[in-house]
N, C-alpha and C positions, 0 to 999 in steps of 0.2 A: 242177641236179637236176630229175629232169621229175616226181617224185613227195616226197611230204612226207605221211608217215605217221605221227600222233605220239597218237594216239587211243589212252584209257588210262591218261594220263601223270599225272593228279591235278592238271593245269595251270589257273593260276588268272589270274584279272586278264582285259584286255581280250583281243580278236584285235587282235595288233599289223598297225597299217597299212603295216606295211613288206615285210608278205607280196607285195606288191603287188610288190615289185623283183624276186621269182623268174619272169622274163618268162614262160620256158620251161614252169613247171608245169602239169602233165596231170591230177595228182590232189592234191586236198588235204584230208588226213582229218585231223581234228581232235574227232572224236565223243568220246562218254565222259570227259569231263574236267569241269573245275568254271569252265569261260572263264562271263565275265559281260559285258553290254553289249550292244552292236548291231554288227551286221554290217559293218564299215568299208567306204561306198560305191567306194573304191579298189580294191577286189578284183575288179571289172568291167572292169579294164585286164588282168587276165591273159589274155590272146587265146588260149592255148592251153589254158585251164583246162575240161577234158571232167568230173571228177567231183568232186564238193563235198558233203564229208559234215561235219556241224557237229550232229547231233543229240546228245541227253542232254547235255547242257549247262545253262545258265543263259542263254542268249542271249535279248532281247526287243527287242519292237521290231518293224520292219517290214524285210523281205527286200529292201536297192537294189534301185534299178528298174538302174542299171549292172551288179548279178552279173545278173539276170532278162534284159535287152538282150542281155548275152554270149551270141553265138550257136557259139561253142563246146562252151558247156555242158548236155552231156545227163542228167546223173544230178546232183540236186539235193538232198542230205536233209537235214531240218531237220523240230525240231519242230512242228508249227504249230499245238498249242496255247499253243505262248510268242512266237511268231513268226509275222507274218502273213507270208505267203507265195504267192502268186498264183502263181510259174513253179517251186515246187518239183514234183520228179516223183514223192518219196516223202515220206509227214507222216508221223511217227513219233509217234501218238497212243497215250501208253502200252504203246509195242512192246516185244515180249519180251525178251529179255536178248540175244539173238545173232539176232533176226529180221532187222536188217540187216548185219550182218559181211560187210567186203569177200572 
């Protein structure tokens, strides 16, 4: 699959680090959901991973420097009042309901 769009979904618990085996993936949205935790450094091996969306969430913690490294990845969103974030492209500081919808 080259896209994984599950944003919405009321999904809870960690980001599994197993996202990591979808070599192939281009886009991974995951926004709007109840995930908790930090960013599994493993998700910097997806080489082909271009958009990374993870805001409205519960994620804390600091942004890997492995997803940040990926030089694949040009569209980055996350909150970065819960998440420090140095290579995000968009911080989602209290944004509107559909301000960023793919």
């Amino acid at each position: 699959a080259e896209s994984l769009i599950i944003s919405r979904n009321d999904l809870d618990g960690k980001i599994p680090e197993e996202l990591s085996r979808l070599s192939h993936l281009r886009v991974l949205s995951i926004e709007r959901n109840e995930l908790i935790g930090d960013v599994p450094h493993q998700l910097g091996s997806l080489a082909s991973l271009e958009t990374f969306r993870l805001y409205k969430n519960n994620i804390v913690g600091e942004m890997p420097q492995s997803v940040c490294n990926a030089s694949s990845i040009n569209q980055l969103y996350a909150d970065c009042d819960e998440i420090l974030c140095d290579c995000c492209t968009d911080c989602c500081f209290q944004c509107q309901p559909d301000a960023l919808e793919p």
